[in-house]
Structure formats: C-alpha cells, structure tokens
PyMOL Python script that loads the backbone (N, CA, C, O; Angstrom):
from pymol import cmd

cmd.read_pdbstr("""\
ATOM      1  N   UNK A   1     -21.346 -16.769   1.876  1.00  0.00           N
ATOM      2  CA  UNK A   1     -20.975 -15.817   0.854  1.00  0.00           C
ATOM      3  C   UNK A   1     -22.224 -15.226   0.201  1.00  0.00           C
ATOM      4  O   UNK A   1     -22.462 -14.023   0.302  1.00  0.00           O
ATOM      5  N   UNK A   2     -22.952 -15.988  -0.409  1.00  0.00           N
ATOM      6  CA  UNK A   2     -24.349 -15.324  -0.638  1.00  0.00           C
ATOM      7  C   UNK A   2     -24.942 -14.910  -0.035  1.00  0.00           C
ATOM      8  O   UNK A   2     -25.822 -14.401  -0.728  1.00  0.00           O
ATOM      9  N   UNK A   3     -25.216 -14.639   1.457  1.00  0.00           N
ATOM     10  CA  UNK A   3     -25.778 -13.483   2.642  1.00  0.00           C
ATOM     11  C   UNK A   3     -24.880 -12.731   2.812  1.00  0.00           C
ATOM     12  O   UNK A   3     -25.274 -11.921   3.651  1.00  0.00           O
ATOM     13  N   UNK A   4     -23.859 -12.495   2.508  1.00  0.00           N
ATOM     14  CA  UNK A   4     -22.696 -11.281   2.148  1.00  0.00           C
ATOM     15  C   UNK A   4     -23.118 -10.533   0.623  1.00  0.00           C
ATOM     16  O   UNK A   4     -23.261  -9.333   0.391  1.00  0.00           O
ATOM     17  N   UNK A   5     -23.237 -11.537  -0.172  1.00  0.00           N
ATOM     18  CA  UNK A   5     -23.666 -10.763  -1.401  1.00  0.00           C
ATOM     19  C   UNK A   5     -24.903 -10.271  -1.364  1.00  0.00           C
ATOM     20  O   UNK A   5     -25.061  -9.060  -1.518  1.00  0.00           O
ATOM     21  N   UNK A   6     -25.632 -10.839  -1.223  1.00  0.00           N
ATOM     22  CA  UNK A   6     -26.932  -9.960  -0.787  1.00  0.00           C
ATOM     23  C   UNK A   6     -27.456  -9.065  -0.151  1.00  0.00           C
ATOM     24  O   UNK A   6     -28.581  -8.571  -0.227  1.00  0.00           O
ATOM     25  N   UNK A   7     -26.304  -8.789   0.720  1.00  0.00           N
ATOM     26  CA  UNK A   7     -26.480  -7.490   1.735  1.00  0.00           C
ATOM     27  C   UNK A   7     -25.929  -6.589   0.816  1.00  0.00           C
ATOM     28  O   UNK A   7     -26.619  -5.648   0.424  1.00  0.00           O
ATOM     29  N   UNK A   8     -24.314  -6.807   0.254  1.00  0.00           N
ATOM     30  CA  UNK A   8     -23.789  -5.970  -0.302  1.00  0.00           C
ATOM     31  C   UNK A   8     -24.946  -5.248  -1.720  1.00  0.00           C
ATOM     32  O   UNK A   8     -24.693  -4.183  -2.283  1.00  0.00           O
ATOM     33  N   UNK A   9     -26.073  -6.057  -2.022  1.00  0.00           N
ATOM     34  CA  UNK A   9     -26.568  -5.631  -2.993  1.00  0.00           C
ATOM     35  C   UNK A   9     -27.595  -4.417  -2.547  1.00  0.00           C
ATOM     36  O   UNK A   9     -27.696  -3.250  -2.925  1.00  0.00           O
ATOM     37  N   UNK A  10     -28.159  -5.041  -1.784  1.00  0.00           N
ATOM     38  CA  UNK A  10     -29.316  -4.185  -0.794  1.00  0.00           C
ATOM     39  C   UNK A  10     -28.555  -3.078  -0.405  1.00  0.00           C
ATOM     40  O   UNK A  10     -29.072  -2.030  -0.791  1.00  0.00           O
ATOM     41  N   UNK A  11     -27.404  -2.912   0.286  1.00  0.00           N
ATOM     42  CA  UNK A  11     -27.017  -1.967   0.795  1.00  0.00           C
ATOM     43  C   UNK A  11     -26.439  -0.471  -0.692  1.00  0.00           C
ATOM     44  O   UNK A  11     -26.374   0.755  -0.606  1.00  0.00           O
ATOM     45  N   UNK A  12     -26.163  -1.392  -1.797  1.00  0.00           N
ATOM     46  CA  UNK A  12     -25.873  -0.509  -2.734  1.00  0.00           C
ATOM     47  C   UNK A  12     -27.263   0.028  -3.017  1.00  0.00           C
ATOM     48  O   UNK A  12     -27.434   1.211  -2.724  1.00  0.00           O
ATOM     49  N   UNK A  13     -28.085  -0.507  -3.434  1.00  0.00           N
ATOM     50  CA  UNK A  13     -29.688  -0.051  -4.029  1.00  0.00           C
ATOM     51  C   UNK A  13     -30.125   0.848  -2.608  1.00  0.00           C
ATOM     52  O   UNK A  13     -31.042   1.645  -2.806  1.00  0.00           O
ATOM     53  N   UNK A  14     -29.604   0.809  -1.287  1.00  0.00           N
ATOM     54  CA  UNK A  14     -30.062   1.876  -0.607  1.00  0.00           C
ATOM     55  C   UNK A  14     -29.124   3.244  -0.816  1.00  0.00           C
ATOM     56  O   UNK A  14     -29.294   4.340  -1.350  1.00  0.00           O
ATOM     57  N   UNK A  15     -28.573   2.904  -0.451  1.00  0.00           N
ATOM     58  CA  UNK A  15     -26.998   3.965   0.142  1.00  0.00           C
ATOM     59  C   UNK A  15     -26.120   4.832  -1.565  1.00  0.00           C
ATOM     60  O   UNK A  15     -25.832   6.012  -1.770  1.00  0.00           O
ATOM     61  N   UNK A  16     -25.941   3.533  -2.499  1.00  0.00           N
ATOM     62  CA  UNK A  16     -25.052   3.739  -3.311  1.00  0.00           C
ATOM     63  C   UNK A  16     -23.816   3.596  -2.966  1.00  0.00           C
ATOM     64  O   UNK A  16     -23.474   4.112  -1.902  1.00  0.00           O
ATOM     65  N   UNK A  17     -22.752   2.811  -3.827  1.00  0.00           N
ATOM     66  CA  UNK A  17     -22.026   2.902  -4.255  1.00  0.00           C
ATOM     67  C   UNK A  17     -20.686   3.733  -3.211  1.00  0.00           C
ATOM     68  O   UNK A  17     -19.777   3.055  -2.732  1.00  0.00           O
ATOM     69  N   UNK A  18     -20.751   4.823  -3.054  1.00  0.00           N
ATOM     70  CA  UNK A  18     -19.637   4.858  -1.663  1.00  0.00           C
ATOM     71  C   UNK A  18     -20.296   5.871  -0.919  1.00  0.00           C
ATOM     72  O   UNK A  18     -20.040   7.074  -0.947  1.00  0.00           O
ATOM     73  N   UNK A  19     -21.088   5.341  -0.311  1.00  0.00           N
ATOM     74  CA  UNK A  19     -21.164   4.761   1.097  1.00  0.00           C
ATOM     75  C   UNK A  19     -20.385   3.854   2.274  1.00  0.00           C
ATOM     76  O   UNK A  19     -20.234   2.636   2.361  1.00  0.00           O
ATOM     77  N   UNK A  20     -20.025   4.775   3.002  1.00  0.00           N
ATOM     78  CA  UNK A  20     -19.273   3.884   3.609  1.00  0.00           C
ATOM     79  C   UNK A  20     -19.700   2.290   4.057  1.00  0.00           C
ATOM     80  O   UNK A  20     -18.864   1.389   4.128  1.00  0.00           O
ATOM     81  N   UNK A  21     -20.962   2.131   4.308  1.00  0.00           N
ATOM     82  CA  UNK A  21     -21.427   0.936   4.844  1.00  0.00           C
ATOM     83  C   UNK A  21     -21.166  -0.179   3.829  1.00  0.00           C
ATOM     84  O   UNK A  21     -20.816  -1.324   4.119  1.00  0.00           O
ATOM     85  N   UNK A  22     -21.465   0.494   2.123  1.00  0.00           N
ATOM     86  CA  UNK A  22     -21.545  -0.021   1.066  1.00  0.00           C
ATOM     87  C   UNK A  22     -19.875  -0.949   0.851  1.00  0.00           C
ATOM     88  O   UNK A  22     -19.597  -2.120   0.591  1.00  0.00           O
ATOM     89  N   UNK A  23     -18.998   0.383   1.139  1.00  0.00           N
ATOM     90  CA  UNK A  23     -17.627  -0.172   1.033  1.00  0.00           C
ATOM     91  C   UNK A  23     -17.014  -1.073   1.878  1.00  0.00           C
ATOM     92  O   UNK A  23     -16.017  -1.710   1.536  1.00  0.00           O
ATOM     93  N   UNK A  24     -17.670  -1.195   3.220  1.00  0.00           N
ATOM     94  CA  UNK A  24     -17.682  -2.278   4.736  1.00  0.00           C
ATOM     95  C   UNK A  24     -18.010  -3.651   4.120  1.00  0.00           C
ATOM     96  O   UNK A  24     -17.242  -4.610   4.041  1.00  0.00           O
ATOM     97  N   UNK A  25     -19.349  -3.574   3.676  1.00  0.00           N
ATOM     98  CA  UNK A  25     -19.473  -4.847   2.916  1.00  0.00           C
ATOM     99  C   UNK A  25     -19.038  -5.677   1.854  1.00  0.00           C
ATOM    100  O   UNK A  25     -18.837  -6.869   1.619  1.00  0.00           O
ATOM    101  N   UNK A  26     -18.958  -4.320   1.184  1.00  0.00           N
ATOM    102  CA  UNK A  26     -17.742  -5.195  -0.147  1.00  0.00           C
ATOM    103  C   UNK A  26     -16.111  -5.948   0.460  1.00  0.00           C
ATOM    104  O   UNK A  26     -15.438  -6.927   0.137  1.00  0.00           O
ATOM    105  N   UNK A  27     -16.022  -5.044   1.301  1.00  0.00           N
ATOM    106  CA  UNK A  27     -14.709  -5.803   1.969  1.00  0.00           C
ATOM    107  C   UNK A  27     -14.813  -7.339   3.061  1.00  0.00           C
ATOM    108  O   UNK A  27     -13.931  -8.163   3.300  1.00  0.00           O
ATOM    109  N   UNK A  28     -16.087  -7.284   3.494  1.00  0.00           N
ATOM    110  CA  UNK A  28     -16.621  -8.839   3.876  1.00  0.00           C
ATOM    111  C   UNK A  28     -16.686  -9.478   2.775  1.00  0.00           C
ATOM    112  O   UNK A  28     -16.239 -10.621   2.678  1.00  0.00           O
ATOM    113  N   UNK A  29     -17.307  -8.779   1.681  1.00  0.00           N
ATOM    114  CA  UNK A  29     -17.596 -10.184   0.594  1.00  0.00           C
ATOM    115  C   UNK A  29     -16.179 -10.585   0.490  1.00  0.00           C
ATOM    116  O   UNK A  29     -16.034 -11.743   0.881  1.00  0.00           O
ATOM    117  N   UNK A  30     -14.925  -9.946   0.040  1.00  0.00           N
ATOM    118  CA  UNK A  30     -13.761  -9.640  -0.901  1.00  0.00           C
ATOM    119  C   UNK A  30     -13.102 -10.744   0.068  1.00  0.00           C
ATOM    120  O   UNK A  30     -12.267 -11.519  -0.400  1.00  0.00           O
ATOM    121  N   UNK A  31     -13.446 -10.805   1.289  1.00  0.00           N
ATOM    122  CA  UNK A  31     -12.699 -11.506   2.909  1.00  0.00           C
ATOM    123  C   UNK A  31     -12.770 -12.944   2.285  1.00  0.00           C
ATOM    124  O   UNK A  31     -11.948 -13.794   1.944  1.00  0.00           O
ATOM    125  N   UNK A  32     -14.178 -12.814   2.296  1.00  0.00           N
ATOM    126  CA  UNK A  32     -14.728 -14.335   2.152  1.00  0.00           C
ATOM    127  C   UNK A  32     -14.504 -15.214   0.987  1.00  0.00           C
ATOM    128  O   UNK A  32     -14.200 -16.403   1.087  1.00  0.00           O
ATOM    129  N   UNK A  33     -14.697 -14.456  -0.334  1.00  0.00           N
ATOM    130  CA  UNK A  33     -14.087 -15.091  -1.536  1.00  0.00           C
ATOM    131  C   UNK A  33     -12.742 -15.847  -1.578  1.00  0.00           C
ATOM    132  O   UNK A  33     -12.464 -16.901  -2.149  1.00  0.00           O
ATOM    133  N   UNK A  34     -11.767 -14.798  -0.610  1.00  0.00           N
ATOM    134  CA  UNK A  34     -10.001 -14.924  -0.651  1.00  0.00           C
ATOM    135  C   UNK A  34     -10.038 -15.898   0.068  1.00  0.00           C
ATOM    136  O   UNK A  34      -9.386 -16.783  -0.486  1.00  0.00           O
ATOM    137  N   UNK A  35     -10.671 -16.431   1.540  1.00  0.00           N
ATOM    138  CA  UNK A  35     -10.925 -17.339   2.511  1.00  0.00           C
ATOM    139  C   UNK A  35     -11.108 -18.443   1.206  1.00  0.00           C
ATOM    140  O   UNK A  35     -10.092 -19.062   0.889  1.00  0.00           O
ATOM    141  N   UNK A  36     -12.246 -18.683   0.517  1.00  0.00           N
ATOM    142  CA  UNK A  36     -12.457 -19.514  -0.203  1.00  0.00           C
ATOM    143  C   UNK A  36     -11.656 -19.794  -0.892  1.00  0.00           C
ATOM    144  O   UNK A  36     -11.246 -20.954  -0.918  1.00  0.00           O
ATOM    145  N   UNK A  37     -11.192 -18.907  -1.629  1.00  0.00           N
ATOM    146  CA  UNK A  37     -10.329 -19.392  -2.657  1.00  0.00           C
ATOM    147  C   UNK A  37      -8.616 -19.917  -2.422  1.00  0.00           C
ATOM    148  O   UNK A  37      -7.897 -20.620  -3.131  1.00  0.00           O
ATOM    149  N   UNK A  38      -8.371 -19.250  -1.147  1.00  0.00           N
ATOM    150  CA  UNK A  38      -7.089 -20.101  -0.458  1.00  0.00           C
ATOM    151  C   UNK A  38      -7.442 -21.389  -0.068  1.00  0.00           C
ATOM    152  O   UNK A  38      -6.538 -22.154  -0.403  1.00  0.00           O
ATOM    153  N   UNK A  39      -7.983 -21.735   0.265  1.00  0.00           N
ATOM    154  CA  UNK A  39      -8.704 -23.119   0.874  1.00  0.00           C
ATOM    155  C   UNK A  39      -8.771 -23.941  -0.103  1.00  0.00           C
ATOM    156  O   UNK A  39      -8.120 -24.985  -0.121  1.00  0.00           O
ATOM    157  N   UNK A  40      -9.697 -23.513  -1.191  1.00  0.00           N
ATOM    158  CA  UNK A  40      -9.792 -24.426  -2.494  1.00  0.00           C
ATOM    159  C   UNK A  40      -8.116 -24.326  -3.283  1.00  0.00           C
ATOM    160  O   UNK A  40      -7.196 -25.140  -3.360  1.00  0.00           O
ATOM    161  N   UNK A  41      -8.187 -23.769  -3.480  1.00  0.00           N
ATOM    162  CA  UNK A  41      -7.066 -23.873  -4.526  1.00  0.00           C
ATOM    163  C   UNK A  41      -5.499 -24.815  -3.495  1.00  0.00           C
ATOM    164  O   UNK A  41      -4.488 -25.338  -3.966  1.00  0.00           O
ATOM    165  N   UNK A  42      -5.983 -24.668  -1.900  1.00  0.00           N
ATOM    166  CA  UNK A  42      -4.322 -25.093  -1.156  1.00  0.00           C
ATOM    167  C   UNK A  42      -4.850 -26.776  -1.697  1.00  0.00           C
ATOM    168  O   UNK A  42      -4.110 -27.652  -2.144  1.00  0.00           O
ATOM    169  N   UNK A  43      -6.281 -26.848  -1.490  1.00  0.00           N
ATOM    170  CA  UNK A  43      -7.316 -28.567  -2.118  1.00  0.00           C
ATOM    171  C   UNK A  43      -6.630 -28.910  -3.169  1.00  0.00           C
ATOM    172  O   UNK A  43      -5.802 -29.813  -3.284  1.00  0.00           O
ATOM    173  N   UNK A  44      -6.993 -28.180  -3.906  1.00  0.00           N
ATOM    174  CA  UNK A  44      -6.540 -28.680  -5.769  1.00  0.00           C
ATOM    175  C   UNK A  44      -4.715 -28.575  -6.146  1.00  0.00           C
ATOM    176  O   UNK A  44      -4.033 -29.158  -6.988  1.00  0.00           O
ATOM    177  N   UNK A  45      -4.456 -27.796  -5.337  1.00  0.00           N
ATOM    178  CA  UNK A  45      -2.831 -27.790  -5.040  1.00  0.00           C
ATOM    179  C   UNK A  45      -1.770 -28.913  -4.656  1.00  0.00           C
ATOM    180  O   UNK A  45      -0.592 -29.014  -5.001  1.00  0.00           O
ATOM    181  N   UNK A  46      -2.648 -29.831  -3.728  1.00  0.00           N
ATOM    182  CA  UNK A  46      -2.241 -30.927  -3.423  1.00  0.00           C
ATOM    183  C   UNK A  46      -2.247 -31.880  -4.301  1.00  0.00           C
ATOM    184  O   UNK A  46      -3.415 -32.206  -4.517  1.00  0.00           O
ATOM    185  N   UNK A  47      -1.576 -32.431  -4.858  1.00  0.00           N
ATOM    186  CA  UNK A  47      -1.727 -33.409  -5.652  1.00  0.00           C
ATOM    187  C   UNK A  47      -1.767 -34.998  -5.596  1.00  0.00           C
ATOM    188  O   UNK A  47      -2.251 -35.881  -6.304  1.00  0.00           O
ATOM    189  N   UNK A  48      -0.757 -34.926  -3.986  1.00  0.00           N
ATOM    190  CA  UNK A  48      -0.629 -36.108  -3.560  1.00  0.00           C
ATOM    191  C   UNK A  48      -1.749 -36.838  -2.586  1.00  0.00           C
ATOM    192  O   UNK A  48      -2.145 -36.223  -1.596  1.00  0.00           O
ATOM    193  N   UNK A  49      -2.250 -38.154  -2.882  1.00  0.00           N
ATOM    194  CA  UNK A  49      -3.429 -37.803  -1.332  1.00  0.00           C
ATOM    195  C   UNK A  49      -3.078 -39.188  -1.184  1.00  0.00           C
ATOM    196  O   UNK A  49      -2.465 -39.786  -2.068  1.00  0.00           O
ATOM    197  N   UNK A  50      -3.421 -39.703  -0.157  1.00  0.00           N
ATOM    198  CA  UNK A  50      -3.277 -41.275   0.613  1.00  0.00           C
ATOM    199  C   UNK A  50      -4.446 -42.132   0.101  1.00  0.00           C
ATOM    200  O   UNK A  50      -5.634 -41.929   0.352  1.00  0.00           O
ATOM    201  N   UNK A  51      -3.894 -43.204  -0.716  1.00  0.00           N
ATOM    202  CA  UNK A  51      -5.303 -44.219  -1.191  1.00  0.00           C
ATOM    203  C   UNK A  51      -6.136 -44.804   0.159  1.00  0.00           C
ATOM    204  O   UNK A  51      -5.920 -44.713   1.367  1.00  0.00           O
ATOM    205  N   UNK A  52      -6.676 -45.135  -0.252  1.00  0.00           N
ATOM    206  CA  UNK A  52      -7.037 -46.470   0.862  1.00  0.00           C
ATOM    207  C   UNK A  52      -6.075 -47.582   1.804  1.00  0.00           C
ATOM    208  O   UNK A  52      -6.172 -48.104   2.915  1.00  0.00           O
ATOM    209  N   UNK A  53      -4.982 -47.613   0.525  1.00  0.00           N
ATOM    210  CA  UNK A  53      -4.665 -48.647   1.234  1.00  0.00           C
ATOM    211  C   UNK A  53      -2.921 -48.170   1.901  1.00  0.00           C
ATOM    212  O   UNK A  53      -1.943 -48.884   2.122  1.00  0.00           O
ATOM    213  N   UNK A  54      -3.114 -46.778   2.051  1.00  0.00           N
ATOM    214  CA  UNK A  54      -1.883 -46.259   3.176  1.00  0.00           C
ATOM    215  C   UNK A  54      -0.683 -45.591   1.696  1.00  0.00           C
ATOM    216  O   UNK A  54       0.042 -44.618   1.899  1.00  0.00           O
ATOM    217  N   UNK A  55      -0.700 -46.129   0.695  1.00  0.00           N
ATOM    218  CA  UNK A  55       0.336 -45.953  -0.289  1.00  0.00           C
ATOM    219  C   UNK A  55       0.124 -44.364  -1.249  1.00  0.00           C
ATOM    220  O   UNK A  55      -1.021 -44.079  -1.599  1.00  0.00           O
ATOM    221  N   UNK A  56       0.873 -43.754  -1.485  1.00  0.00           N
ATOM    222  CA  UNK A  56       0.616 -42.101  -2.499  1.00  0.00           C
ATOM    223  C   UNK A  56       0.600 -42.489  -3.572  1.00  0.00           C
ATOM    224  O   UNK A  56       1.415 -43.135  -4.230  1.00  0.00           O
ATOM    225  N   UNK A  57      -1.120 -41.773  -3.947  1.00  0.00           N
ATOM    226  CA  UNK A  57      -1.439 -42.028  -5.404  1.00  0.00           C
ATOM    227  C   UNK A  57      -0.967 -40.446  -6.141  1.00  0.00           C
ATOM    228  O   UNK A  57      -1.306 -39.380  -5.626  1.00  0.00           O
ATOM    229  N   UNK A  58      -0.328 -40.512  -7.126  1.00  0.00           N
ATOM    230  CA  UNK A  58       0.020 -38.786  -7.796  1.00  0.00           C
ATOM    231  C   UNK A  58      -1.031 -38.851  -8.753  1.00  0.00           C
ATOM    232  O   UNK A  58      -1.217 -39.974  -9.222  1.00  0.00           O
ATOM    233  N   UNK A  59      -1.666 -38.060  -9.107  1.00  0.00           N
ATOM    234  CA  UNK A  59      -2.849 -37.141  -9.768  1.00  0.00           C
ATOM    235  C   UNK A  59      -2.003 -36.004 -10.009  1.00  0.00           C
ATOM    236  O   UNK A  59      -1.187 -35.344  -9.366  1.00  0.00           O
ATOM    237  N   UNK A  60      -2.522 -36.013 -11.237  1.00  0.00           N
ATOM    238  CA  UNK A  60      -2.262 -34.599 -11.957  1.00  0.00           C
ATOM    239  C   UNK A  60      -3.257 -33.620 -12.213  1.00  0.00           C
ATOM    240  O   UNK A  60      -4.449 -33.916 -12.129  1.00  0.00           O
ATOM    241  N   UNK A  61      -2.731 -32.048 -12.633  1.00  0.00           N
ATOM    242  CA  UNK A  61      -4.202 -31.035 -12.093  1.00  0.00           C
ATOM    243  C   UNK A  61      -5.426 -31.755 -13.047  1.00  0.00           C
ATOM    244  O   UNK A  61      -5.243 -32.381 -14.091  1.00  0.00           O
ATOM    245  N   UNK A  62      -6.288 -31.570 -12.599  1.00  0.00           N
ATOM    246  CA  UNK A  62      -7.817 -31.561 -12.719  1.00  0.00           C
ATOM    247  C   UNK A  62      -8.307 -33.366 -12.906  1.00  0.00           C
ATOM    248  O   UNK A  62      -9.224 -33.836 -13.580  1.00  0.00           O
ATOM    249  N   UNK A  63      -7.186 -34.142 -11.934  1.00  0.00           N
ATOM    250  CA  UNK A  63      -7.426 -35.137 -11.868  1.00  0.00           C
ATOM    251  C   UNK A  63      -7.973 -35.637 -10.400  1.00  0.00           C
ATOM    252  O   UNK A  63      -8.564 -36.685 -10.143  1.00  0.00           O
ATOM    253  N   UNK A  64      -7.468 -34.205  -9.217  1.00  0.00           N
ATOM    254  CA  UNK A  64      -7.861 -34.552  -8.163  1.00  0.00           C
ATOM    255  C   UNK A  64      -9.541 -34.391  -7.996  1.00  0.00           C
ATOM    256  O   UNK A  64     -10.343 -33.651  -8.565  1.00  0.00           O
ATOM    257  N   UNK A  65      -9.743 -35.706  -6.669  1.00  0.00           N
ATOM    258  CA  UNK A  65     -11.166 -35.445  -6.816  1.00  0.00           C
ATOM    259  C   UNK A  65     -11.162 -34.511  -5.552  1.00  0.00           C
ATOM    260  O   UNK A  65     -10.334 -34.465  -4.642  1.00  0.00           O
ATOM    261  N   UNK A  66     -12.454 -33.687  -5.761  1.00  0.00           N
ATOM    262  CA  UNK A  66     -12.881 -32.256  -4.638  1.00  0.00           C
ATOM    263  C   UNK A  66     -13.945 -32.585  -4.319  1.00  0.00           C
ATOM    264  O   UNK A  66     -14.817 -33.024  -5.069  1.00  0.00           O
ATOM    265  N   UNK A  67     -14.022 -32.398  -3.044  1.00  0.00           N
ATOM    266  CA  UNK A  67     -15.486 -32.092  -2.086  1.00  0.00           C
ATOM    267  C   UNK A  67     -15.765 -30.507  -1.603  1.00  0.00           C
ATOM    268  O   UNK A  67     -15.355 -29.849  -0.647  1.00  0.00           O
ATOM    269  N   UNK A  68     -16.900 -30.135  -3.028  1.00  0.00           N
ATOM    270  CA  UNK A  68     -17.196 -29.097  -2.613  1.00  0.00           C
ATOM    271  C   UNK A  68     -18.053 -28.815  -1.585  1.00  0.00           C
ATOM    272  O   UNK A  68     -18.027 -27.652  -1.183  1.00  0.00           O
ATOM    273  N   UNK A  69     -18.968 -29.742  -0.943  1.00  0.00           N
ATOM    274  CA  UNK A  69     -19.324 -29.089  -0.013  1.00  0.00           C
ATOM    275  C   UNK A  69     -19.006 -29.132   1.466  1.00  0.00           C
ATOM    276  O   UNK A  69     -19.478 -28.522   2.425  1.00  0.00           O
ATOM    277  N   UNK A  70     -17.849 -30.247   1.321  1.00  0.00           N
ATOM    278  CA  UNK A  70     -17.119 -28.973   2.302  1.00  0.00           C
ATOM    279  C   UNK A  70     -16.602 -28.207   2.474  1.00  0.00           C
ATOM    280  O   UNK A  70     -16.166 -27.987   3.604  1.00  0.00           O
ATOM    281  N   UNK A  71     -16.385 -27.418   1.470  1.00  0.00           N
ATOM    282  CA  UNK A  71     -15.869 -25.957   0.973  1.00  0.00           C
ATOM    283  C   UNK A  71     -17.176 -25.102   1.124  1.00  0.00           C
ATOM    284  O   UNK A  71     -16.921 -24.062   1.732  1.00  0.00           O
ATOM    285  N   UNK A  72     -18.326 -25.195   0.811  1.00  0.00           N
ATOM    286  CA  UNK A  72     -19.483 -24.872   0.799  1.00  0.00           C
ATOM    287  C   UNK A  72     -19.744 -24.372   2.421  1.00  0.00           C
ATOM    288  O   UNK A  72     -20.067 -23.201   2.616  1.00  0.00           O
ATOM    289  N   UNK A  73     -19.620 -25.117   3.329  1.00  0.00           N
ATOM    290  CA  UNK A  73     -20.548 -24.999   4.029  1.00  0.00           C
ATOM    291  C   UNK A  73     -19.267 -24.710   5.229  1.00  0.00           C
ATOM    292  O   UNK A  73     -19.607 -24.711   6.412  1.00  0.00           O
ATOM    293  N   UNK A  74     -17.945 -24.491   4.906  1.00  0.00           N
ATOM    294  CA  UNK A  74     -17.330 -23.510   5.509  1.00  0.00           C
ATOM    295  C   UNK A  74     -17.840 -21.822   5.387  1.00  0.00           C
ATOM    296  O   UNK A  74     -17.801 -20.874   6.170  1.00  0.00           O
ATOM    297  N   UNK A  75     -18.171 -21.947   4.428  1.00  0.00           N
ATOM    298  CA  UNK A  75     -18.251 -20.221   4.120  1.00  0.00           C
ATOM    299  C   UNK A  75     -19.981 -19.709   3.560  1.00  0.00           C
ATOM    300  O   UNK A  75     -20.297 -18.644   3.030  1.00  0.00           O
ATOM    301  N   UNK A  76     -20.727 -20.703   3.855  1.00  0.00           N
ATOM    302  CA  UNK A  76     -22.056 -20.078   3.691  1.00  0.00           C
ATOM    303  C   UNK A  76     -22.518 -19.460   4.771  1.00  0.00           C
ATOM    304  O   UNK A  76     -23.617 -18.905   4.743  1.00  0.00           O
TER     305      UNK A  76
END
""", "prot")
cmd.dss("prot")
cmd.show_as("cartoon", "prot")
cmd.util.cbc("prot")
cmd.orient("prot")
C-alpha cells in the first residue's frame, strides 16, 4: 500500500490531479485499502476463535487478539 501511495503522490506532483494516469492510481490505492479493510475487519468480525485446547472461547469487540502483520505483509 505504501508503494501505491507513493506513486500516487509522485504521479500527482507530475501530471496533476486528473490526469488520467493520476486517476489509474488512485484506483489501485482505493483497491488495496478495500482488500485490507475486508480482510481486517472479516478478522475482528469473528468473534469466536478455537483455544488451545479444541473448546470456543467468545470475546467481545476489541477483545479479539489481531495479527497485524499478517495483514501487513499481505498488502505491502
């Protein structure tokens, strides 16, 4: 996502703003955010997850634990 944003920046400071190339890239970034953010949020959505020992522990929101980087390093 940040070599998406960074192009998209470069490409505005060349081109401007609508440019078509300018508007190509914003729609990669826009791809990739939504990618992310379906992914994370289907994560934090789940509430139910399997302990250790085979049995469902329920967690409530902002009780589940997240691994961001494997969210990370899907989309860098």
């Amino acid at each position: 996502m940040e070599k998406a944003r960074q192009e998209l920046c470069d490409l505005e400071q060349i081109y401007g703003l609508g440019h078509p190339g300018v508007l190509r890239q914003s729609m990669v970034l826009d791809e990739l955010i939504n990618r992310y953010n379906r992914s994370y949020y289907a994560h934090v959505n789940n509430y139910t997850y399997r302990s250790e020992r085979g049995t469902k522990d329920e967690h409530k929101p902002g009780q589940a634990q997240l691994h961001s980087n494997t969210f990370a390093a899907s989309f860098g």
